[in-house]
N, C-alpha and C positions, 0 to 999 in steps of 0.2 A: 439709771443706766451709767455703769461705769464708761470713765472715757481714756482711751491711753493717752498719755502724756508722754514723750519724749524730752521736747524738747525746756532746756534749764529754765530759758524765762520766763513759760508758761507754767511749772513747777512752780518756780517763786511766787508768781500771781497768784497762785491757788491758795499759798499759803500766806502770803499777806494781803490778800486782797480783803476789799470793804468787805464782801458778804460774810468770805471764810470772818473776819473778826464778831460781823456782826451775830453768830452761833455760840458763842462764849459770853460769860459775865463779865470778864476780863476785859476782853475787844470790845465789848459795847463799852467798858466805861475806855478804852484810847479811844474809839472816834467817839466817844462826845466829846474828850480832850482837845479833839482836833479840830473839831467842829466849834470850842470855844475859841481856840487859838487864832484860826484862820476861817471862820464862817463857814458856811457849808461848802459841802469836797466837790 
């Protein structure tokens, strides 16, 4: 189910949020990065 998005901060979440990173090989290896850096989010 698509959902509309208007508004920009909900936009940006989407696109840097944990889960959107965690879909990629890329984003899983930043939050492990993050998760070494700073323990878990």
């Amino acid at each position: 189910m698509k959902i509309k998005t208007r508004n920009s901060s909900t936009k940006r979440k989407r696109k840097t949020g944990f889960r959107t990173r965690q879909k990629t090989v890329g984003g899983r290896k930043v939050n492990k990065r993050q998760r070494a850096r700073h323990g878990s989010f």
